[in-house]
MARZA-68917 format. One record per atom (N, C-alpha, C): residue in one letter; x, y, z. Coordinates in steps of 0.02 Angstrom, whole numbers, plus 50000, padded with zeros to 5 digits. Example, Ala and Ser with C-alpha at 12.3 -4.5 7.8 and 13.67 -1.06 7.14 Angstrom:
% MARZA-68917
A506604971650390A506154977550390A506604983550390S506424988850354S506844994750357S506455000250394
% end
This chain:
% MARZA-68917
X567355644455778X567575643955709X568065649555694X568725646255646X568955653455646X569015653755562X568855662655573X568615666655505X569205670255475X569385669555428X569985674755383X569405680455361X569615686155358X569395691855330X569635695355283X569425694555226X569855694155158X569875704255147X570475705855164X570975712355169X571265712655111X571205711655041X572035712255030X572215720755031X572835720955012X573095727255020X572775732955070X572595730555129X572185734155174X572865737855233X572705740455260X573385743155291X573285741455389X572315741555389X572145742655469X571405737055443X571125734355484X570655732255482X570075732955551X569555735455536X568985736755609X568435731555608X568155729655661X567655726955662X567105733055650X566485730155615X566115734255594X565715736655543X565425742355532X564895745555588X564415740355611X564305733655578X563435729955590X563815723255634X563675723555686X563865714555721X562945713555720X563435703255691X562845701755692X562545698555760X561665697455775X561415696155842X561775689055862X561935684155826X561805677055833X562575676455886X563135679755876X563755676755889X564425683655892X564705680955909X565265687155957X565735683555918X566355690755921X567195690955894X567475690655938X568125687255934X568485685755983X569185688455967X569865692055989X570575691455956X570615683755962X571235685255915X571455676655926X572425677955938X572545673156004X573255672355996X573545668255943X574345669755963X574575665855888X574595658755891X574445654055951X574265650155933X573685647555916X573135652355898X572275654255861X572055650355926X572045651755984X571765652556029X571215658056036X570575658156065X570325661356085X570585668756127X570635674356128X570685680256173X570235684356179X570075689956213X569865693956219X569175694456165X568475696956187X568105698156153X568175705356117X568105705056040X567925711756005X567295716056006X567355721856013X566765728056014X566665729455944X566185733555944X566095738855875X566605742055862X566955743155811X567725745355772X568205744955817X568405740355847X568995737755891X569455734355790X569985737255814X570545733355762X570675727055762X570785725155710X571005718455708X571665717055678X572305715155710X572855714055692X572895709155661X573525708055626X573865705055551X574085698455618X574145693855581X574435688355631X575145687755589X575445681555602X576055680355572X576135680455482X575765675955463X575635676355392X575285680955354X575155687255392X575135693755352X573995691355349X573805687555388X572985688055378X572705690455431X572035692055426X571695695955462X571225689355492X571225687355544X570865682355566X570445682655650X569795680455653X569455682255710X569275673455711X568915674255785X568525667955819X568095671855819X567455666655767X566825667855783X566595661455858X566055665255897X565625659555953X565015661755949X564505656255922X563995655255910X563725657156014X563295664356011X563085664056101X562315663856075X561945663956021X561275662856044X561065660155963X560875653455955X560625651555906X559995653655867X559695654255912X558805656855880X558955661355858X559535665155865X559305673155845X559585672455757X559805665155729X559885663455680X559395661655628X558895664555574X558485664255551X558685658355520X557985655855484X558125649355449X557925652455373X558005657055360X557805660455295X558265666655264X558365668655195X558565674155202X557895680655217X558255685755247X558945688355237X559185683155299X559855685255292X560365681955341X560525686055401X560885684655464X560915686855524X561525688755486X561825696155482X562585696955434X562945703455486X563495701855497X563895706255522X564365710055467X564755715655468X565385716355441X565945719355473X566305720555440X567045725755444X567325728255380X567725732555405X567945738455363X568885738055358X569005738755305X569685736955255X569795744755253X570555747655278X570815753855246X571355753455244X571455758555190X572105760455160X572345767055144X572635769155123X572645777455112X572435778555069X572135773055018X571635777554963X571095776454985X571025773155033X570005774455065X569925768755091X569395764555102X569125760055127X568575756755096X568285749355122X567905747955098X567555741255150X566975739455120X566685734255181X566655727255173X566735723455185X566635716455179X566055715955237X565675708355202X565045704755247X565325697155279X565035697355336X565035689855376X564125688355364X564015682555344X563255679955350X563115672455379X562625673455415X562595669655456X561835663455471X561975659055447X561355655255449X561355649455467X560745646155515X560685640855558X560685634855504X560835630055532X560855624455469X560035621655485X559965620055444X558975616655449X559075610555441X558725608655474X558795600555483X558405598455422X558405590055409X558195588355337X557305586955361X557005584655300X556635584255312X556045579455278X555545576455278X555225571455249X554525573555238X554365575355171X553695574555142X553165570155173X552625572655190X552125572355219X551725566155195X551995566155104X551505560255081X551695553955089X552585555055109X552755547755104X553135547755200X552955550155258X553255552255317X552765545955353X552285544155319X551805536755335X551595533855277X552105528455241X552085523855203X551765517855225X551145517555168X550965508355168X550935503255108X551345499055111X551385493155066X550965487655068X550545482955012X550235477755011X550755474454984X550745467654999X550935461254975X550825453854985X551045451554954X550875440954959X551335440254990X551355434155015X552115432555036X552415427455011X552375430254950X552645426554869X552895430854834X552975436154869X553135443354810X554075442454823X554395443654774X555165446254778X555335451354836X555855450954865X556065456454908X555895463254864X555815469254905X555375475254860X555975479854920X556375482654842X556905489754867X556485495454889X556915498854939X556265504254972X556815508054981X556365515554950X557135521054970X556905526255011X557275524855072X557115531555139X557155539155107X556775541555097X556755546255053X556475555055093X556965558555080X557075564155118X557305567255106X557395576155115X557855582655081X558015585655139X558665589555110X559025593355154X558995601755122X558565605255139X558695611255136X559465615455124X559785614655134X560425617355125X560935609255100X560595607455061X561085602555021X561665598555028X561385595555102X561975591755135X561885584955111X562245580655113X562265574955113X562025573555171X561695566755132X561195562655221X561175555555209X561355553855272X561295547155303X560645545255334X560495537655328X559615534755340X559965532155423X559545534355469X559595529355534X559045525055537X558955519755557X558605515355583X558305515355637X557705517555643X557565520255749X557015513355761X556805508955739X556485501255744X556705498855689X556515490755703X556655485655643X556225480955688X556065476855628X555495472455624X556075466255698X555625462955735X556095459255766X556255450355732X555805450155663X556255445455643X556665449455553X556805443355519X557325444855470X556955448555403X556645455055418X556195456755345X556495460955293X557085464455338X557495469655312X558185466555291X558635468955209X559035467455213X559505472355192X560105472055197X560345478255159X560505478555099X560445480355041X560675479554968X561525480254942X561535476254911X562315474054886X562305473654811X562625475254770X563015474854717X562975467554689X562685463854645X562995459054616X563365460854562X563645454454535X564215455254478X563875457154389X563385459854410X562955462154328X562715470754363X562845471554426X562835478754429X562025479754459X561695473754467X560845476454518X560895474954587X560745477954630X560625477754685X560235471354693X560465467654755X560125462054774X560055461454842X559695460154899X559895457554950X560245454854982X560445458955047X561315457955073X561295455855128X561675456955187X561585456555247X560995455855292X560735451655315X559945456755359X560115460555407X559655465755419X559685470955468X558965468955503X559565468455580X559145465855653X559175470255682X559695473855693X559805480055742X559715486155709X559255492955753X559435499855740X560085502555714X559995507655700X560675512655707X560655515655615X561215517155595X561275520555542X561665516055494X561235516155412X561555511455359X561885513255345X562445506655304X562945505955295X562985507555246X562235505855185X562175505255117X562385513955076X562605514855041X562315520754978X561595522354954X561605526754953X560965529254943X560275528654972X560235527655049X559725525355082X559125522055059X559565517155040X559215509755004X558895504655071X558315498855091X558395495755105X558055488155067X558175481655056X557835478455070X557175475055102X556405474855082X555955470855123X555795464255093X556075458255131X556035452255114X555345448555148X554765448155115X554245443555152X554695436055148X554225435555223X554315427555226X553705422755243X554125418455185X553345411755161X553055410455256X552325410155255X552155407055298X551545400955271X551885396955269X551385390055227X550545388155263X550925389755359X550315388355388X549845394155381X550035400755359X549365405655367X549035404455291X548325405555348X547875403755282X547675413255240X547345410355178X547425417755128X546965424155168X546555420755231X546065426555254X546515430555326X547235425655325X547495429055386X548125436355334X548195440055404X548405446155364X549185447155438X549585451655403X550325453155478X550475460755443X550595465355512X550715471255497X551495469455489X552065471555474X552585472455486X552875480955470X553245484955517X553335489955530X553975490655530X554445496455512X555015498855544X554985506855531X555285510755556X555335517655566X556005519355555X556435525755513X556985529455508X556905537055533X557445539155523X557545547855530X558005546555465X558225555755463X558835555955401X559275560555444X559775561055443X560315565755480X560585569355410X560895575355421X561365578455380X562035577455427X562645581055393X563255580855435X563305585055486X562915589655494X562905590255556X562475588755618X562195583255615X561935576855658X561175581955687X561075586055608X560445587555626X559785579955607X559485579155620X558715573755610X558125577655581X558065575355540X557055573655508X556895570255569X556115572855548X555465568255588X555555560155586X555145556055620X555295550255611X554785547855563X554935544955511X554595541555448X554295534355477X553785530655453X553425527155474X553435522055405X553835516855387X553595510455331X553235505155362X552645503055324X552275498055359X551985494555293X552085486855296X551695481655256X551395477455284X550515478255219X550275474055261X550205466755210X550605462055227X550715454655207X550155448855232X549815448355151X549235443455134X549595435355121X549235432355116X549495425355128X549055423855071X549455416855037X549145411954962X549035405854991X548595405154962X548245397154992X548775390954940X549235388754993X549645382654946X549405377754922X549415374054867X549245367054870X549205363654894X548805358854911X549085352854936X549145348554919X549555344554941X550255338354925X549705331554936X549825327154896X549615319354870X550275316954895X550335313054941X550995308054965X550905301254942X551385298754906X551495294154886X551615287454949X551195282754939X551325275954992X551465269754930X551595267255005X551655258654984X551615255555033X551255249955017X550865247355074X550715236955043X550675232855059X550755224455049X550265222555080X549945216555069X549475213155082X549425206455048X549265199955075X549415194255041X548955191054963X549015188354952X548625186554884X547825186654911X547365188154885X546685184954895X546655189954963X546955193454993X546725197555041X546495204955035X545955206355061X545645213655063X546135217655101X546275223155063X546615229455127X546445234855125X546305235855190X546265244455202X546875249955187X546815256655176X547015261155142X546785266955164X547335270655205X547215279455238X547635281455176X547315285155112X547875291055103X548065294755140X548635297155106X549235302955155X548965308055105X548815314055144X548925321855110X549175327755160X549275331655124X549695335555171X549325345755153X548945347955202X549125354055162X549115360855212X549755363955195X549895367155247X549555373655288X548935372555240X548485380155294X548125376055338X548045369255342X547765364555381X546995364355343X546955364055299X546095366255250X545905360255248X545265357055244X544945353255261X545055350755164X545275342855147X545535340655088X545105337455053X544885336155013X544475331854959X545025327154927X544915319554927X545245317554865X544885314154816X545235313854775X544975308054699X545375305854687X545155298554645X545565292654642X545285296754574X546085295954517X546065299954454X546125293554407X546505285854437X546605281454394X546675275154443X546155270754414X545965266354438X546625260654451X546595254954503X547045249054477X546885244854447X547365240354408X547195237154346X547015230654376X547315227054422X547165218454459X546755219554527X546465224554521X545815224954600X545355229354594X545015232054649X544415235054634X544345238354703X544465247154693X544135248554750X543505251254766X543405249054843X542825250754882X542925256854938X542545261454947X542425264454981X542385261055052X542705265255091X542895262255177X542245258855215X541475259255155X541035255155196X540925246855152X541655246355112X541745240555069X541075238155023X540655242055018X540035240454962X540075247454899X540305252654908X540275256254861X540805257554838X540875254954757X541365252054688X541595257354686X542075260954669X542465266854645X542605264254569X541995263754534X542085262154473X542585265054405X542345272454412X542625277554361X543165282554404X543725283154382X544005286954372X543795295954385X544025298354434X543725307854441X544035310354388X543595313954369X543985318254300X544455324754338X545135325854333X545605329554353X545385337154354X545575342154419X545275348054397X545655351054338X545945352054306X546135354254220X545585354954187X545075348354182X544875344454149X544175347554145X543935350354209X543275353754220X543285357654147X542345358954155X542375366254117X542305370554154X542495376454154X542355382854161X541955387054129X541465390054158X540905394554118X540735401554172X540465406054106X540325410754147X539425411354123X539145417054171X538655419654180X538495426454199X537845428554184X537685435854213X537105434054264X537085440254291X536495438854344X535955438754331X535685433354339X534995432754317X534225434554369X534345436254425X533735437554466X534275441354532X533745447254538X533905451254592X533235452354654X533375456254695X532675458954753X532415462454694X531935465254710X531315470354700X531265474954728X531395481354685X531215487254703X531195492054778X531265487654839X531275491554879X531755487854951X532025490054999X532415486855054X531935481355078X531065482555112X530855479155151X530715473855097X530575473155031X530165468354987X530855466454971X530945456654992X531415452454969X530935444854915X531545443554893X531345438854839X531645433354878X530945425954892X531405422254910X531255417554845X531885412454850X532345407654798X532105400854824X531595397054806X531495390854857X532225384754842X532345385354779X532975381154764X533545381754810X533565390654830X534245393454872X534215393854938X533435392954948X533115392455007X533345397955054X533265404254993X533605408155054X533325416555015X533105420255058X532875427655025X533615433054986X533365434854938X533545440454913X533695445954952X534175451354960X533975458454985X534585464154958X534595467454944X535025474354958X534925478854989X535325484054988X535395490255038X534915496554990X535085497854940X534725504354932X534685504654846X534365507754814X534395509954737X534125515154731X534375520554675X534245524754656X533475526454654X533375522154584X532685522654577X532245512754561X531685513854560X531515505754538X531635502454491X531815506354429X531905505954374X532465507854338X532535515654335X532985517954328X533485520654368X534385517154371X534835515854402X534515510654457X534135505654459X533725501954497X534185495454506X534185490654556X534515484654541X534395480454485X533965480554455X533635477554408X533915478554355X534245485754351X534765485254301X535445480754318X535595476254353X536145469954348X536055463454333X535335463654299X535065458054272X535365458854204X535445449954177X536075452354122X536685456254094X536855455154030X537595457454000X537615463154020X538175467753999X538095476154019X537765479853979X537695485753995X537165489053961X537525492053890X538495494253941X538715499153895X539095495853879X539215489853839X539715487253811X539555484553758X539735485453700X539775483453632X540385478353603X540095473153574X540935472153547X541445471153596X541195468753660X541955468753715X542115475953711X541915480953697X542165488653725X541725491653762X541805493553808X541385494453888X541585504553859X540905507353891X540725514053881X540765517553958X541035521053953X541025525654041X540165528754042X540135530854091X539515533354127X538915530154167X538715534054179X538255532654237X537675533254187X537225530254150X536705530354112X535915527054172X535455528654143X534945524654189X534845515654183X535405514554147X535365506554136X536055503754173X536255507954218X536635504554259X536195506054348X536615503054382X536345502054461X536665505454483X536305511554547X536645516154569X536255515154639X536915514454697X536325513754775X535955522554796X535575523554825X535315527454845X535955532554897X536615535254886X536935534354940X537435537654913X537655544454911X538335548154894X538825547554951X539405546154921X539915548554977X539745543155058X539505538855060X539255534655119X538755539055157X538295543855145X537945544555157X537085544155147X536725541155193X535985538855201X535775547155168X535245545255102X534795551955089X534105550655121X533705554855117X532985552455141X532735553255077X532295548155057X532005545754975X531515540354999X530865542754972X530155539554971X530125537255051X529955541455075X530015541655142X530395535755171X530985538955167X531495536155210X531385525455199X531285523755142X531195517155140X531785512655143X532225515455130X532885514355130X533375515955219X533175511955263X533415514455307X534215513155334X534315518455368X535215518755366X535385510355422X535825509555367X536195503055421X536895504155422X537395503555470X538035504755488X538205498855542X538475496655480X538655488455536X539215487155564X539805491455531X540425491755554X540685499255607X540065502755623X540255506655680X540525511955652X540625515155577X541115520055549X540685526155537X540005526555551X539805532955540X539465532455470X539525528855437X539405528055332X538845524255331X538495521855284X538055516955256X538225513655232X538195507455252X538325500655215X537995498355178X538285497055109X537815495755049X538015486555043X537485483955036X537735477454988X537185475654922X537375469554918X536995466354834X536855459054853X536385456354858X536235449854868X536165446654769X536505443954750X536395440354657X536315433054654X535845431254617X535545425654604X535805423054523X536195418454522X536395416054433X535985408354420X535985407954382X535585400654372X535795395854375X536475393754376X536865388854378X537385388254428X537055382554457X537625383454529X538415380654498X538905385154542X539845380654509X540025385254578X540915378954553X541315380854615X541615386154583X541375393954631X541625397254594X542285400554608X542845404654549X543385405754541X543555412554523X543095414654504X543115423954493X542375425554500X542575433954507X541995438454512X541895444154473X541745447054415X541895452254362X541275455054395X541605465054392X541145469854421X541315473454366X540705475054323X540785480354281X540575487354304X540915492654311X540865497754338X540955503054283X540325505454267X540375510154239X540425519554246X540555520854309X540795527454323X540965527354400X541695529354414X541795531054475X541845523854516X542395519854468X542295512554514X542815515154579X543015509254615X543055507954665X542755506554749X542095503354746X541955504754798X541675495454830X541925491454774X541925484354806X542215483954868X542165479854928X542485481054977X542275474354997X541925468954985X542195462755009X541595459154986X541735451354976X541325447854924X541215441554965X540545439654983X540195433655020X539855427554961X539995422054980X539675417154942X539165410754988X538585411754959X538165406355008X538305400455005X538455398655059X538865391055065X538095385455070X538355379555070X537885373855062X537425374555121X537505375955167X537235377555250X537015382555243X536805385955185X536565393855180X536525398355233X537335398955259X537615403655287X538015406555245X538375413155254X538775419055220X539715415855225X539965413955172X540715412955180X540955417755142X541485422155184X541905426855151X542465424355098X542585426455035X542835423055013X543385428254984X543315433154978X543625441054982X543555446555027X544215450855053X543985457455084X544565461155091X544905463855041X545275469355046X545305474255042X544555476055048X544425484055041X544305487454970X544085492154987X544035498054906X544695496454875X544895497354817X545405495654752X545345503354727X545625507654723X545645514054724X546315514354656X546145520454620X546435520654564X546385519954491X545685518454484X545505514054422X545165520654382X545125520254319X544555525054271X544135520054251X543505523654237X542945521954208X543175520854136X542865516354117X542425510354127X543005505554159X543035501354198X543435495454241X542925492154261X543195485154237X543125478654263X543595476554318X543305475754386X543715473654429X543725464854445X544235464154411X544025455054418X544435452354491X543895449354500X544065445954591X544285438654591X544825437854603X545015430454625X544615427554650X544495421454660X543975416954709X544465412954713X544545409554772X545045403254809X544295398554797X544415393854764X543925387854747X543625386654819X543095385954828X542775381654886X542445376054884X542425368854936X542345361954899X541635364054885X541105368554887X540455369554884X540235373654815X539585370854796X539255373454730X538845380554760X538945384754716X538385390354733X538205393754695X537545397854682X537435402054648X537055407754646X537345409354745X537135416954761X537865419054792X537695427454759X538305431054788X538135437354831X538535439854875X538315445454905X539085450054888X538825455454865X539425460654847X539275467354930X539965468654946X539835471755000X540115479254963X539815486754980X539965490454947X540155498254991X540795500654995X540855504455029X540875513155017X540475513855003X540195521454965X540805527054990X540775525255060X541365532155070X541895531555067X542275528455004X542865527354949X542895532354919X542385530554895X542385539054840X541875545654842X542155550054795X541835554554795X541245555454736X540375555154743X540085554754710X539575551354698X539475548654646X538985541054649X539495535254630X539365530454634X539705523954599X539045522254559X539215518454491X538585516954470X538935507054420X538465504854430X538905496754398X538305494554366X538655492954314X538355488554240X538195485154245X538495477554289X538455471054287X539065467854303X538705462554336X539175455054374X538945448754345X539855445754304X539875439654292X540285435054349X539815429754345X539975424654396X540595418954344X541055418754359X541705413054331X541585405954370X541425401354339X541655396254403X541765387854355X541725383654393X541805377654360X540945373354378X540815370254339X540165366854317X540475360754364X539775357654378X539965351054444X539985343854385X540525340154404X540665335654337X540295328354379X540025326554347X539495320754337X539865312654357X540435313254355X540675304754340X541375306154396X541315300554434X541935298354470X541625300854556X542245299654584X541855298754668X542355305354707X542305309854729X542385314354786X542445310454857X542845308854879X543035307654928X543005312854996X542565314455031X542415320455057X542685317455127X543095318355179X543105316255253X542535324155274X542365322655347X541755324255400X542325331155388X542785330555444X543225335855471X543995337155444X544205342255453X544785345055451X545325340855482X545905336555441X546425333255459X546235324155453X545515324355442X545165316755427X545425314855362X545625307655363X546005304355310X545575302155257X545665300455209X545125295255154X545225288055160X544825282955193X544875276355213X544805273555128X545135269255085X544885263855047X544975255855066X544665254455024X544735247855039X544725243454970X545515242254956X545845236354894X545505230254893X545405226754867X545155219654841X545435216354782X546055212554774X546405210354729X546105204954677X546315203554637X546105198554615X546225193854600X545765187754612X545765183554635X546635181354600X546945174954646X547535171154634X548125176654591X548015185554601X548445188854577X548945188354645X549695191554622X550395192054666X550655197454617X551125203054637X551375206254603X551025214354614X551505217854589X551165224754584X550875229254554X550265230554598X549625234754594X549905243254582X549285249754556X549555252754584X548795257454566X548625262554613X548115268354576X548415274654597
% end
């Protein structure tokens, strides 16, 4: 690098008294070539344009602090009224660098959500401008680069397939999910890419880590329209067409009868008299829990209707913070306004922080089913009215978050997962965490809440669970096939000496 040494009215100029450790003086010829290395107060001559100019060469970097003070050399300016000193300072450039909280980023999403702007985000200690490199990319199209529309918002631009360094301003990128119709809502896809940040002088940050993890929506499925002929006075058979793309095993109903025939079910004796009432049409109702276990892990309640035992993991006490407090409404809610705390009329497991206490001699014994070292808490709930159900309300009255996945007893009184995304972290007391339910073709009216204590810090303690669902409607025919991809057979019967068109 070459250095001017600001002289004015100086008459002689010396290197001096302090060279700094990091880098050596050089003369320079007049064509600012490198010459000869400078010593301690060696002169430094005037070049053509009357300046005082040296070659600095960087010979040992480390010896360049990354802090002040600075590695600083000088020299000395005289004249015949005296002299004086000027400073050289000297410091390593620091590479940029990336915060710890965001250096491993994770995103949730549907893959129904809008492309979601993401900004590579990083500082430069010495205030350089910085460029985002790309060191992976997803190997299909998730990334795009952001562009300008004509109202001035960034929209999705180009996709980015290949590494290397963006093109964009402001180390912006695009993440575009893409629809997958065939994954069903319990399948899950990591998608990953990794950056650095450079400054201009092609120093690098650590490598940053973005990762989403992309949930899937259970689509509708599609009713296909046919047409299909048959002669006067003749019976015909009838496969509906349906279509649905997680491959889910389909129910249909005939919602409106035909006006000149009569159908029969594919064993041609059973009338499809009435009309299914449309799901819109259901009611929807809710409930509280009406019957829980008893008082201790080994003592279960069995349900002869549910044909199936009661149990949970642990409670405070039998009574107080007991399961028995999730029988009925909440304790602390008035008026639809829900009260924070942990009172003895809410349910609290035996179990801080995911850890097993020893209480009434050890009656409560530790179970760890997922191998993590914690106690696994759950809730076996009994409501009185079986429906297909559609939500799950957890009233949590101190220190929620520790739902972690929700089972419903299916007709075969086996366990169907019907939720599991883990603790929901973030919430204040008092929160209601209301749970989606994806309808299932089955009535039920036991739930198992799975509960993961070492979420948080403390106790968790919960009020009460309402069950949401739809009531089983009385009139019209369910068309149920055996298996997955099995059609609905009917069978038309015109009437008599009719011609012309039918339709249901």
């Amino acid at each position: 690098t070459l250095v001017s040494l600001h002289a004015r009215g100086a008459d002689s100029v010396e290197l001096g008294p302090q060279l700094p450790h990091c880098c050596k003086f050089h003369l320079l010829s007049k064509n600012d070539e490198l010459g000869p290395e400078l010593e301690n107060g060696s002169d430094i001559p005037k070049d053509l344009q009357g300046q005082y100019k040296v070659g600095v060469v960087v010979r040992n970097a480390s010896a360049i602090i990354l802090s002040a003070p600075w590695d600083i050399g000088s020299y000395t300016a005289r004249n015949a009224e005296g002299s004086s000193q000027g400073q050289l300072r000297f410091q390593r450039n620091r590479p940029p660098f990336i915060s710890a909280d965001i250096l491993n980023r994770t995103f949730q999403m549907l893959d129904s959500y809008p492309p979601k702007l993401i900004m590579l985000s990083g500082e430069d200690p010495d205030g350089q401008l910085l460029t985002a490199h790309l060191i992976t990319v997803p190997l299909e199209p998730y990334l795009f680069e952001p562009i300008l529309n004509t109202k001035g918002v960034y929209e999705p631009g180009p996709p980015i397939t290949l590494p290397g360094k963006l093109s964009s301003p402001g180390r912006f990128v695009f993440f575009k999910p893409i629809l997958r119709p065939e994954f069903l809502p319990t399948d899950e896809v990591f998608v990953n890419f990794t950056y650095e940040l450079r400054d201009s002088c092609n120093a690098s940050s650590a490598i940053a880590s973005v990762e989403f993890r992309l949930l899937f929506e259970d689509n509708l499925p599609e009713a296909r329209a046919m047409q299909v002929v048959t002669a006067e006075d003749t019976e015909l058979e009838i496969s509906l067409a349906g279509y649905d793309a997680e491959g889910s095993k389909m129910l249909y109903m005939v919602t409106e009868l035909p006006k000149h025939g009569i159908l029969f079910l594919e064993d041609g004796e059973t009338e499809l008299n009435e009309p299914f009432a449309k799901w819109d049409q259901k009611q929807d109702i809710q409930q509280w829990v009406s019957r829980v276990p008893v008082f201790n892990y080994t003592a279960k309640e069995f349900l002869p209707q549910a044909g199936f035992n009661l149990s949970f993991g642990s409670e405070y006490g039998a009574l107080d913070w007991g399961v028995v407090q999730l029988v009925g409404p909440p304790g602390q809610c008035n008026a639809g306004v829900c009260f924070s705390g942990c009172t003895v009329a809410t349910y609290t497991p035996r179990n801080v922080n995911g850890l097993s206490l020893d209480y009434k001699n050890n009656e409560f014994p530790f179970v760890d089913n997922n191998g993590d070292g914690f106690r696994d808490e759950f809730l076996d709930l009994y409501f009185d009215v079986p429906v297909r159900v559609d939500e799950i309300n957890v009233y949590e009255g101190y220190n929620p978050g520790t739902v972690s996945r929700v089972d419903l007893l299916d007709a075969n009184h086996e366990w169907d997962t019907v939720w599991d995304q883990g603790p929901q972290q973030g919430h204040e007391a008092p929160y209601v965490m209301k749970i989606p339910v994806c309808q299932r073709p089955y009535m039920t009216q036991v739930v198992r809440l799975h509960l993961d204590l070492a979420a948080i810090e403390g106790w968790n303690c919960i009020d009460a669970i309402m069950l949401q669902g739809e009531i089983e409607v009385k009139k019209g025919f369910v068309i149920n096939p055996e298996t997955k991809g099995s059609t609905a057979n009917l069978v038309y019967k015109p009437e008599p000496d009719f011609f012309g068109t039918d339709s249901f």
